[in-house]
OpenMM code with the backbone's topology and positions (N, CA, C; nanometers):
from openmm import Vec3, app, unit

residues = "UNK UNK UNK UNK UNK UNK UNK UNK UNK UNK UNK UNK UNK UNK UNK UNK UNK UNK UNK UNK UNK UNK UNK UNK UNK UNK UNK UNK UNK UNK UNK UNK UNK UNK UNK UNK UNK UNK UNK UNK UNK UNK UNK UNK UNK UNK UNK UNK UNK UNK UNK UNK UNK UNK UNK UNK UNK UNK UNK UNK UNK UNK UNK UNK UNK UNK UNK UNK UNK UNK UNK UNK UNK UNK UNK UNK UNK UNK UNK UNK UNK UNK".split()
positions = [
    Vec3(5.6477, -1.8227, -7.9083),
    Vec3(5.6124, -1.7264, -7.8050),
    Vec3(5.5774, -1.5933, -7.8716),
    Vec3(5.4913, -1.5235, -7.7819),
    Vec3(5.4900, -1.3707, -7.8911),
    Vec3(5.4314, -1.2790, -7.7383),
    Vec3(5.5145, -1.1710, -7.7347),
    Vec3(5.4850, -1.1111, -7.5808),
    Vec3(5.4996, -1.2249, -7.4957),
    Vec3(5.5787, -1.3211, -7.4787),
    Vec3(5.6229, -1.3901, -7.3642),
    Vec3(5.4932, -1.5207, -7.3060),
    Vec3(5.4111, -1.5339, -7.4211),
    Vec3(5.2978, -1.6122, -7.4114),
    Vec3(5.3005, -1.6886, -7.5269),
    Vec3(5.2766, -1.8360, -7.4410),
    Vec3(5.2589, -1.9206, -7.5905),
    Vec3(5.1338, -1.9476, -7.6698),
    Vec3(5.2324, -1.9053, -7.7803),
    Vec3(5.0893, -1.8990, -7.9354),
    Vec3(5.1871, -1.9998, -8.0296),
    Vec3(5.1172, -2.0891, -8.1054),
    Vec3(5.1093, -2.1286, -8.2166),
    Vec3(5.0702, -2.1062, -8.3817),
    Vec3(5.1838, -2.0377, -8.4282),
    Vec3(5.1663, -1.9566, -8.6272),
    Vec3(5.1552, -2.1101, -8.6507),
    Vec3(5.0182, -2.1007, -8.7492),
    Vec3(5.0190, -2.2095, -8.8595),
    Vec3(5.1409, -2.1351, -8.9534),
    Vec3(5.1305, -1.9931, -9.0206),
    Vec3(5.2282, -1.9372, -9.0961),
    Vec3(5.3523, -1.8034, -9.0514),
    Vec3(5.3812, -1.7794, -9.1712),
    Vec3(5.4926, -1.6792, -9.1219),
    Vec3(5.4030, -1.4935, -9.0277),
    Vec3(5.2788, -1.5352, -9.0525),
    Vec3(5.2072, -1.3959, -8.9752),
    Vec3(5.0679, -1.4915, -8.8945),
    Vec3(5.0998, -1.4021, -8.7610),
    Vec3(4.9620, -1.4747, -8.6926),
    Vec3(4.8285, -1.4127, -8.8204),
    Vec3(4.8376, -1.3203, -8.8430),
    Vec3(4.7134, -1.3398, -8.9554),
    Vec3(4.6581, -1.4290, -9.0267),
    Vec3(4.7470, -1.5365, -9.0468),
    Vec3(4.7454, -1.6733, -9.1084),
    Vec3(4.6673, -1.7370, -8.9964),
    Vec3(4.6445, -1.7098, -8.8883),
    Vec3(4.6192, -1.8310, -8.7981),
    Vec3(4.7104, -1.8481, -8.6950),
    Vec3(4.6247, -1.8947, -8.5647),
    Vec3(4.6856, -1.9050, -8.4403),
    Vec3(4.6486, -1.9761, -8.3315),
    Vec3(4.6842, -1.9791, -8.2671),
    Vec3(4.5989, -2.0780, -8.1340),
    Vec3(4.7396, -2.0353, -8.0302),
    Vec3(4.6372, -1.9011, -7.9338),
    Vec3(4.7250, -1.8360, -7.7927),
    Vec3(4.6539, -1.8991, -7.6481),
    Vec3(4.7368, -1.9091, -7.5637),
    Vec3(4.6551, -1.9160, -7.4750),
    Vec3(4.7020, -1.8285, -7.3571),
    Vec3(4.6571, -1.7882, -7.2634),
    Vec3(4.6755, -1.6525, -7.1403),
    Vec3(4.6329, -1.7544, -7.0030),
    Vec3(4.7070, -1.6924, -6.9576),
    Vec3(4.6441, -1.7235, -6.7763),
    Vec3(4.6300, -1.5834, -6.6863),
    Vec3(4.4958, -1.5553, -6.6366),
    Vec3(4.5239, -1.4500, -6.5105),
    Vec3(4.4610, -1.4828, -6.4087),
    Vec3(4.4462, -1.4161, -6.2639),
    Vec3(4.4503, -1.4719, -6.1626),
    Vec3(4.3140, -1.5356, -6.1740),
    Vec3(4.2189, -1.5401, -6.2051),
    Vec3(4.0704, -1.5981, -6.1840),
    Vec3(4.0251, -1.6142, -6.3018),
    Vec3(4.0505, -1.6253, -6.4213),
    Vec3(4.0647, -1.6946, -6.5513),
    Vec3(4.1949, -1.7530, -6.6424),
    Vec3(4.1227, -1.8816, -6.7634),
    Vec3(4.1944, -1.8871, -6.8421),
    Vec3(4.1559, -1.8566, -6.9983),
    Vec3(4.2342, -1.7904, -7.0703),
    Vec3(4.1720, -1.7812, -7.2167),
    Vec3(4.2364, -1.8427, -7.3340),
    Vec3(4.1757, -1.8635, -7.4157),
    Vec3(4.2195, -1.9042, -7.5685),
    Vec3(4.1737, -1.8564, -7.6566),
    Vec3(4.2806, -1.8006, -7.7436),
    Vec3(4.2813, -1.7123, -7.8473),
    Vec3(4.2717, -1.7590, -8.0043),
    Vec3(4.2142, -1.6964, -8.0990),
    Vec3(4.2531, -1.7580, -8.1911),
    Vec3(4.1266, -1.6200, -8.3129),
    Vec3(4.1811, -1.6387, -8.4290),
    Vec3(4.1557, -1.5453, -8.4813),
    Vec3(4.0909, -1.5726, -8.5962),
    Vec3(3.9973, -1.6939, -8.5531),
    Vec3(3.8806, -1.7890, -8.6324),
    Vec3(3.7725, -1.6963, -8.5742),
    Vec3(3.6979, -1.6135, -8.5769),
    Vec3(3.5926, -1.5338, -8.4732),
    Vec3(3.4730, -1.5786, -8.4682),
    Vec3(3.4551, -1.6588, -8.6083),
    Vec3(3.2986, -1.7131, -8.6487),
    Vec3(3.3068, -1.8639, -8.5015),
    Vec3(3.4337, -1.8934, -8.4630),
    Vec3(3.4515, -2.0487, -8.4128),
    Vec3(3.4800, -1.9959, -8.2328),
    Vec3(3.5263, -1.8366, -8.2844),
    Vec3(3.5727, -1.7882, -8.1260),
    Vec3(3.4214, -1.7991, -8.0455),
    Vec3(3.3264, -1.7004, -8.1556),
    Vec3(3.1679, -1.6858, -8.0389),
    Vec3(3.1030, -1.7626, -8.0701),
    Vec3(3.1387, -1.8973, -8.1310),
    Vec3(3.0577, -2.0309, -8.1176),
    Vec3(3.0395, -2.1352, -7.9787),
    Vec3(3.1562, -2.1696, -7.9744),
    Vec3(3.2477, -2.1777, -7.8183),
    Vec3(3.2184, -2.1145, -7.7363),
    Vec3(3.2127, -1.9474, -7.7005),
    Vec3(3.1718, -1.8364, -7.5930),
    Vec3(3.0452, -1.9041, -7.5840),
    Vec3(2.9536, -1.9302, -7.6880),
    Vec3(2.7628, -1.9797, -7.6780),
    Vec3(2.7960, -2.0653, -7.6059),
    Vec3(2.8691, -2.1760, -7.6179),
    Vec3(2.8778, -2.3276, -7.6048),
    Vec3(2.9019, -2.3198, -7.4648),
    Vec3(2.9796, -2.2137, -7.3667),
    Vec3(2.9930, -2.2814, -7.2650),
    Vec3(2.9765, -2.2047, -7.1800),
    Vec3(2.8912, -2.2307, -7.0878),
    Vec3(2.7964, -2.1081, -6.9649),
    Vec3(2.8742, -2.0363, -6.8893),
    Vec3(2.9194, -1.9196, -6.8944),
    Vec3(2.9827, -1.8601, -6.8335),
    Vec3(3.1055, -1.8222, -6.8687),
    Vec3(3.1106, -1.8420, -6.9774),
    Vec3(3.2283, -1.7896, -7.0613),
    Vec3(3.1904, -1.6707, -7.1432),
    Vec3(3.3445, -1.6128, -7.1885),
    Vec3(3.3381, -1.4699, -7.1847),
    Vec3(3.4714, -1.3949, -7.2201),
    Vec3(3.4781, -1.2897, -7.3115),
    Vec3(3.5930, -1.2641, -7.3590),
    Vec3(3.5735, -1.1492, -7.4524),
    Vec3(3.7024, -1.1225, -7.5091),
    Vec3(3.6646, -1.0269, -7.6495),
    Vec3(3.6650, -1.1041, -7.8179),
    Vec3(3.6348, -1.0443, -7.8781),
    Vec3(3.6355, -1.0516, -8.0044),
    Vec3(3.7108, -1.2156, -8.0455),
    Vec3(3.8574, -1.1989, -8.0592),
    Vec3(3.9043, -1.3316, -8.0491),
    Vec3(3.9485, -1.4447, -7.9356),
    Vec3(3.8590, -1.4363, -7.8299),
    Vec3(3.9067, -1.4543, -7.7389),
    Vec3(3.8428, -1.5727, -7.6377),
    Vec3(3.8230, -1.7023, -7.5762),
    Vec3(3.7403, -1.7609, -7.4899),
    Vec3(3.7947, -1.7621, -7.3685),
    Vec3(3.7020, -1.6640, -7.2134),
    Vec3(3.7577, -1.7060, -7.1079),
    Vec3(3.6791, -1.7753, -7.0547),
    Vec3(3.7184, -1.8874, -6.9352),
    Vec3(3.6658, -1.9312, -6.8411),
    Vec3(3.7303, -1.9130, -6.6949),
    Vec3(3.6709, -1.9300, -6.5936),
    Vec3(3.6778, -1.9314, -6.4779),
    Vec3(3.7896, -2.0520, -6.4605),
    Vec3(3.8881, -2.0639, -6.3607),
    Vec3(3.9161, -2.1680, -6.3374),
    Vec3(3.8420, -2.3089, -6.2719),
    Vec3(3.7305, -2.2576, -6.2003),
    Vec3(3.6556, -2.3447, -6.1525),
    Vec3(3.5673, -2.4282, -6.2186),
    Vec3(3.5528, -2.3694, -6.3795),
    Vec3(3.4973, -2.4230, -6.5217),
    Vec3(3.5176, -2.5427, -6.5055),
    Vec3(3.5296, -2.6560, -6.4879),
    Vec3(3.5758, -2.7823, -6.5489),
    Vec3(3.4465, -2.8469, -6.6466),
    Vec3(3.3332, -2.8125, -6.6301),
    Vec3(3.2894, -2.8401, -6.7683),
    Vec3(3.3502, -2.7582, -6.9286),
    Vec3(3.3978, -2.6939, -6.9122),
    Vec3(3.4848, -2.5754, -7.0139),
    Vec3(3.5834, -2.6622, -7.1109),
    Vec3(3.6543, -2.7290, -7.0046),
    Vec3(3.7679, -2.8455, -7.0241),
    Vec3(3.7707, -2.8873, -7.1666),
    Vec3(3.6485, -2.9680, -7.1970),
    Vec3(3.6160, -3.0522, -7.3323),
    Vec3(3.5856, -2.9876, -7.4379),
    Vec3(3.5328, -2.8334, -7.3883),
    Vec3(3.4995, -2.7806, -7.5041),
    Vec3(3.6061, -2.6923, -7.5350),
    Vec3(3.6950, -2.6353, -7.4891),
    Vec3(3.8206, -2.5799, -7.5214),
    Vec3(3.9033, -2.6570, -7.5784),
    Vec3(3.9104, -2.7799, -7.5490),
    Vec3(3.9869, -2.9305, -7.6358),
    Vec3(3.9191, -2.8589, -7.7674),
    Vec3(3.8048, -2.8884, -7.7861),
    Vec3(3.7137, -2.9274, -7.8939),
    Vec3(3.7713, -2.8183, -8.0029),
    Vec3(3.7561, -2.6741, -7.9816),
    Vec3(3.7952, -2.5783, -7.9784),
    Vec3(3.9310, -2.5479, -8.0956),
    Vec3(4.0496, -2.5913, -7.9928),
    Vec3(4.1621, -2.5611, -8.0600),
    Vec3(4.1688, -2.7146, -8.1386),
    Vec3(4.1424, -2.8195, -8.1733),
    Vec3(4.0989, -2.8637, -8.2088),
    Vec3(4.0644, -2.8572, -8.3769),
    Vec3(3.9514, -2.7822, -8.3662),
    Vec3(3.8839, -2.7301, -8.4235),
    Vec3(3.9686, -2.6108, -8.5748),
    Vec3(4.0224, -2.5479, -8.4340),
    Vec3(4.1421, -2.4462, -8.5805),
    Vec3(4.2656, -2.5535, -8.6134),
    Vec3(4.3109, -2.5909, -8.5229),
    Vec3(4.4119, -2.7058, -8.6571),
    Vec3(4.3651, -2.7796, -8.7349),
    Vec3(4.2165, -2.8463, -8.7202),
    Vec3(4.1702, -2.8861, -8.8613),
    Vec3(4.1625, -2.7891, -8.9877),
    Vec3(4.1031, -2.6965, -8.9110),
    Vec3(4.0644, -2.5833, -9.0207),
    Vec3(4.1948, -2.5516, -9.1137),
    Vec3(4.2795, -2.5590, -9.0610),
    Vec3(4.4634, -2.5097, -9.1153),
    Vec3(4.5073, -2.6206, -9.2006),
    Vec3(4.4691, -2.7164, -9.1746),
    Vec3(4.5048, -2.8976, -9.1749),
    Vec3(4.6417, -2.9275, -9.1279),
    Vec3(4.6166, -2.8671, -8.9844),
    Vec3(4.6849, -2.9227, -8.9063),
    Vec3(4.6597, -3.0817, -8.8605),
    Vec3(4.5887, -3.1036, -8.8022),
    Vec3(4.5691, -3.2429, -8.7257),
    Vec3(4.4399, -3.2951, -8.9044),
] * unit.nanometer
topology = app.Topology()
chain = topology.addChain("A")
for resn in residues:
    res = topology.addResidue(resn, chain)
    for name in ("N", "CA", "C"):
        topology.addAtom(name, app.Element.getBySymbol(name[0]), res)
């Protein structure tokens, strides 16, 4: 947890790597502090939108779904996690 939201440290500092995710009332986001992989994803899915490290979607997104899988995904390989 970090501020009462769950994030995942590959190491002892999120600087190492992370994968957060947020809920607010008319979006959801996922965080992560890969940025080259954050606004790859933002391209990838219409209507998404966020800051710097950040992907939101609408809840009504459900095409979003697969590519947010894809996504975090994506940074635990990078870590060699999965």
């Amino acid at each position: 947890m970090f501020r009462s939201t769950p994030m995942f440290k590959f190491a002892d500092s999120y600087l190492k790597g992370y994968v957060m995710m947020t809920a607010a009332k008319a979006h959801f986001s996922v965080h992560a502090i890969d940025f080259d992989l954050v606004q790859q994803t933002r391209e990838e899915i219409p209507g998404a939108f966020g800051g710097k490290g950040s992907v939101s979607v609408k809840y009504a997104n459900e095409a979003a779904k697969p590519v947010l899988r894809a996504f975090v995904d994506e940074v635990l390989t990078r870590r060699g996690m999965i």
